[in-house]
N, C-alpha and C positions, 0 to 999 in steps of 0.2 A: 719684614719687607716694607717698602714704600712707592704707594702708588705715584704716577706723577704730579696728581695735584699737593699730596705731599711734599715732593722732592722741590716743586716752584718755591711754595709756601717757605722751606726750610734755607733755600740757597737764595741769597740774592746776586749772585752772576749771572744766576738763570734770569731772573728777572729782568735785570738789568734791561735787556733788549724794549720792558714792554714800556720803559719811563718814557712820560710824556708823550706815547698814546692814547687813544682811544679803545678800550678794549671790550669787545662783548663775548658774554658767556653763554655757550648750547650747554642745555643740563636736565637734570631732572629730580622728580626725591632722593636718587641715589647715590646723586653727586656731592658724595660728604666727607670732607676728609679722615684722618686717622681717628680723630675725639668725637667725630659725629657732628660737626660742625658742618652748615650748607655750604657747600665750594663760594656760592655769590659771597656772605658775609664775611668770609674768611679773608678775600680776594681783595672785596674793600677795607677788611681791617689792616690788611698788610700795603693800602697806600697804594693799589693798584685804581686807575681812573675808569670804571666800569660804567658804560656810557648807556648800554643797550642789553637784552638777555632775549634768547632764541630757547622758544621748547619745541620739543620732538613731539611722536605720536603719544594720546593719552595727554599731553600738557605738563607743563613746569611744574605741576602741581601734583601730576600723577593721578589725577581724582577721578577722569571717566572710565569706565569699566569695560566698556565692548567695544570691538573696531567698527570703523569707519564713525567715531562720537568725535565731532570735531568740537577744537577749543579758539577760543576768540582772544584775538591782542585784547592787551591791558598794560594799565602802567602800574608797576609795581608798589604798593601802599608804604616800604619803609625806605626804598631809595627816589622814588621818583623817576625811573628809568621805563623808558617802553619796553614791554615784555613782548615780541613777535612769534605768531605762531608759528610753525613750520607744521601743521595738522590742523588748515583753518580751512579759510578762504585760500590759501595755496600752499604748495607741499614744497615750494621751491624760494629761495629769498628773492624778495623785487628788489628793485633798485633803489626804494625806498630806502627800507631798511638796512641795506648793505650801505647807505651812507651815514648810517650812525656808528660806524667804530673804523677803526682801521687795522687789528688784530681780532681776529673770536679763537675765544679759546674753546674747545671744545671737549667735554667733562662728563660722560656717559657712560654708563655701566652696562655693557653688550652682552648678551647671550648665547654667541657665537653658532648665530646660525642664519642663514640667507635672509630668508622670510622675516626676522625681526628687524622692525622699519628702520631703527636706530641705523643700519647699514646703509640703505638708501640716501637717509637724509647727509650723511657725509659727504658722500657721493656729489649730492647737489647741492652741497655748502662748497666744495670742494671747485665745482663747476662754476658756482657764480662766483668764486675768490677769484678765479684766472679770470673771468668777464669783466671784474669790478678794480681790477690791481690790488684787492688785499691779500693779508696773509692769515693762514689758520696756523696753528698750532694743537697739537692733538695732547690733554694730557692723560696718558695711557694709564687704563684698567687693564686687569687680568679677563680673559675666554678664562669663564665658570668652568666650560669641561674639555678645556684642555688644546692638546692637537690633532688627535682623532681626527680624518674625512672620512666624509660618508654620503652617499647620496648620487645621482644623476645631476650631471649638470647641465645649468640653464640652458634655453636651445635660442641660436640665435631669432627675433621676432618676437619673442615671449618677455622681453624687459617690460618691467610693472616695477610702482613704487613695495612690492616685495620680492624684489629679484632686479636687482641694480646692476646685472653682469651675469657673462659666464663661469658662474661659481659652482658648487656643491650646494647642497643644504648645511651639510656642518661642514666647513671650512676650516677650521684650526685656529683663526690668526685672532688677534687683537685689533680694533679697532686703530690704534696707529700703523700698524703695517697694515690694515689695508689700505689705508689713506695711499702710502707708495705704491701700494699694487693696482689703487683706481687712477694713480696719478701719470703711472709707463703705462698701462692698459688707455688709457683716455685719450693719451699725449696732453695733458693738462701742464699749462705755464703756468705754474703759481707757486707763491713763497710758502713750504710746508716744511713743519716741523716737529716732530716728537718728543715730549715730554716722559721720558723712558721710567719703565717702573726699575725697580731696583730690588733685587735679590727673590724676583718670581722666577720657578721652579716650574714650567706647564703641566706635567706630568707625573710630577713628583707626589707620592703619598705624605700624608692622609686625606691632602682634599684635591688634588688631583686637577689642580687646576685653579682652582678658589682654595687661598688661603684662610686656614681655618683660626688665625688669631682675630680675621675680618670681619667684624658684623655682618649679615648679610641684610640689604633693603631691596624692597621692590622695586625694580625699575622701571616695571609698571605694573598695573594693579594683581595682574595675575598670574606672576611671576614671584611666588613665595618662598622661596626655597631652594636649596644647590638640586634636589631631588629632581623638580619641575625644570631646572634648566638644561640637565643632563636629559631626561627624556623627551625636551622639546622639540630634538629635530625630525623626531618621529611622530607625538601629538598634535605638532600643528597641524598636522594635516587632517584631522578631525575636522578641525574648523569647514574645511570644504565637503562634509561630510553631513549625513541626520544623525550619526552618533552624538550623545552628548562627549563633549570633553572635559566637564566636570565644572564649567564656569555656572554659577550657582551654588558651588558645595567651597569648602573649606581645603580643598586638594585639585586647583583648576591645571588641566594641562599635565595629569600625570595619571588620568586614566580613561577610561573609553567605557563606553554602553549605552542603551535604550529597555524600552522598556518589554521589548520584543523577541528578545536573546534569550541565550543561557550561556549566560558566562563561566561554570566551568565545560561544555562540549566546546567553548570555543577557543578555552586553553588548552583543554587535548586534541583539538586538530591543529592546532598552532606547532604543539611537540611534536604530534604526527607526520604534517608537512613538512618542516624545517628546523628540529629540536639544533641545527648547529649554530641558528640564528640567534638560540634564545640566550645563549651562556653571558654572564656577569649581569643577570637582574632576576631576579624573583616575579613570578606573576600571581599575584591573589584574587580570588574572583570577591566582588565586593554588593554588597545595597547600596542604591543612592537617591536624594531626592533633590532634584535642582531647585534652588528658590527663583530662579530666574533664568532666561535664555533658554535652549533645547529644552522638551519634554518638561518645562517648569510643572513642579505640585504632583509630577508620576513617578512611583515607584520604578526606577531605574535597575538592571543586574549588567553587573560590569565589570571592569578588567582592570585594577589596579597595578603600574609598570614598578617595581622599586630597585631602582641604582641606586641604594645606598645599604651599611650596613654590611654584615662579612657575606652577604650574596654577591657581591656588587665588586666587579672586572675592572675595571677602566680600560684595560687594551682587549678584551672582548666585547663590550657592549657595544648594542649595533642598533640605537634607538630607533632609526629610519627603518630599516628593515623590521624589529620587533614589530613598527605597527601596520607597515605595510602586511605582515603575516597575521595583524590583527586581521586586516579585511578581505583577504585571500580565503582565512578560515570562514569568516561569515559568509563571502561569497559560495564560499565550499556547502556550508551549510542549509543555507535559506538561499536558493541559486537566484527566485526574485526578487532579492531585498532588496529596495528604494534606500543603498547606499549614497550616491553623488548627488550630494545636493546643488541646487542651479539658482545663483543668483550670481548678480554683479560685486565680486568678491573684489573691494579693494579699488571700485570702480572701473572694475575691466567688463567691459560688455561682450557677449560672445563665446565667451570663453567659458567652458564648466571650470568650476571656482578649484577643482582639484587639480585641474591641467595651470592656472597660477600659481598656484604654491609649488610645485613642483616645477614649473618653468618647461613645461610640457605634455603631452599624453603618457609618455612610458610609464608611471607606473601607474597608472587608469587601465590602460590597454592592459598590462600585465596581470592585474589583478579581474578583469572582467575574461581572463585567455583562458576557461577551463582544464587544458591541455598544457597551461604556462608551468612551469618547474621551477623553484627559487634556486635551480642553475640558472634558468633561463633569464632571469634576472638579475643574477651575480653576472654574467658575458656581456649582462648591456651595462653593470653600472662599475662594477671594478675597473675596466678602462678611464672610465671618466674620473675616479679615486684616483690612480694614479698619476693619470698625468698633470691633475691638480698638485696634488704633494709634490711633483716634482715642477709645476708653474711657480708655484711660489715662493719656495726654498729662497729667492734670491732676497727675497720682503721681508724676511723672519729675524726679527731684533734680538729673542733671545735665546739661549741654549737650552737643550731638552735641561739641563741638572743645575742649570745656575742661571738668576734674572738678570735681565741688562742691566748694565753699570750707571 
């Protein structure tokens, strides 16, 4: 298959359009075509006028490790191009900067889940094109895990730079179709275009979403693996949480603990509570010692999630919900564990940083409801699955069995 940055690269009718513009590129480490060449160099080696380059959260560079580590403009040492941050001094493009190109292309390798900022920032690339009369062009990666929804959606009032809309946590789409679905959803006037991948399969085995002839890179520091992107849309939410989520170990984002548990009674009230939840992953109860962030330098006991391997469902796994049953169990358990942690997550003031990520209280409430039943929260959040799967349908570029053309 060929991602779009491919398909520009290889055709030049596609091109054509960009001759004797000004073009600048949103990217990141992961932005590298088929040979592992950086999308920038490729872009000016094939004679393209590359004026200007935008990074996302973490930075062009991918180098900072924890959120809210903002990265500072620079000009880039081998082309001489200003590099703008979009995770600096502002999360949105000034006027500035929107006056050095007159196309941006946009070249990011997405995780296909609300919370991962890479969504937002489209969003408001998206937003200042229609303010400033440019055009974007999105050239489309593959969603690592597929079409799957999953999740509560955002509530109106609750928009944060991790929750750009009324969406799910896992949403299904590719970063080019959402660009359509922010652009009818916004009433945005702006020249948008997709750079279609060619012969992605969403659902299709072995990898279920991520083609497995594709290298995989980070697209940002702590995102290692198809294993961590599949169980992300259920570990982020540790982040709002005193659990560690493994950021310090070698497997950030694909598993949970402190140093206060027992992680296996918290895998059998996990089965106990809602063993229908747990089908297409394996749960290992594991040791761990963070070098940094949560519980650094403590002996950790914890919950490793693994969707991968002949455990591993793709149309059963229900990330969001496994971890959500992660903290129901602990709740169940230790009823006064100092689970929600309270800070200004993401720069949201006011707000416990678990009602951000989630884009409201429901599953806070849910999970503190002693009496709550993971019916009781299948009735609130399956409405919102579906009418998702069926909002979007009309956005969706390619077929469940064959990638767009």
């Amino acid at each position: 298959m060929k991602f779009g940055i491919d398909r520009l690269l290889a055709d030049p009718a596609l091109r054509k359009p960009l001759e004797g513009e000004r073009v600048a590129l949103l990217a990141h480490p992961a932005s590298v075509t088929e040979n592992l060449t950086h999308s920038l160099d490729a872009l000016v080696e094939c004679g393209l006028n590359v004026s200007a380059m935008f990074g996302p959260q973490h930075g062009v560079r991918g180098d900072l490790q924890d959120n809210m580590m903002e990265s500072p403009d620079f000009t880039d040492p081998t082309y001489n191009i200003p590099v703008f941050s979009l995770y600096g001094e502002v999360r949105r493009p000034t006027g500035q900067s929107m006056s050095t190109f007159d196309v941006m292309l946009v070249d990011m390798q997405d995780l296909g889940t609300r919370i991962y900022t890479f969504v937002t920032t489209l969003l408001y690339v998206l937003e200042a094109a229609a303010e400033h009369g440019k055009s974007v062009w999105v050239l489309d990666r593959p969603n690592p895990i597929g079409r799957p929804v999953e999740g509560l959606t955002l509530l109106p009032g609750w928009e944060s730079f991790v929750g750009a809309g009324p969406m799910p946590m896992r949403h299904g789409m590719t970063l080019g179709e959402l660009g359509h679905w922010f652009i009818a959803h916004y009433k945005l006037d702006v020249d948008y275009r997709v750079i279609e991948m060619e012969g992605w399969a969403p659902d299709a085995a072995p990898g279920f979403g991520w083609p497995t002839d594709r290298v995989w890179i980070n697209p940002s520091p702590n995102a290692p693996n198809v294993n961590m992107a599949r169980g992300y849309p259920g570990t982020v939410m540790l982040e709002g949480t005193t659990l560690s989520e493994g950021r310090g170990t070698t497997r950030p984002l694909e598993l949970f603990g402190a140093p206060d548990i027992d992680a296996k009674a918290v895998i059998a009230k996990m089965q106990a509570l809602a063993p229908e939840w747990l089908r297409g992953c394996i749960l290992r109860d594991i040791w761990f010692q963070p070098t940094f962030h949560k519980h650094v330098g403590q002996l950790c006991n914890g919950v490793h999630i693994h969707a991968e391997g002949p455990g591993y469902d793709h149309a059963a796994f229900q990330p969001w919900r496994v971890q959500a049953l992660g903290f129901k169990a602990i709740r169940a358990l230790y009823p006064g564990y100092d689970l929600w942690r309270d800070f200004p997550y993401e720069y949201e003031f006011g707000k416990l940083a678990i009602d951000v990520i989630n884009g409201g209280p429901g599953l806070r409430e849910w999970v503190d409801d002693a009496g709550a039943s993971a019916t009781d929260l299948d009735a609130l959040t399956l409405p919102d699955e579906l009418a998702w799967a069926s909002l979007r349908a009309p956005f969706l570029i390619y077929p469940e069995t064959l990638g767009g053309a």
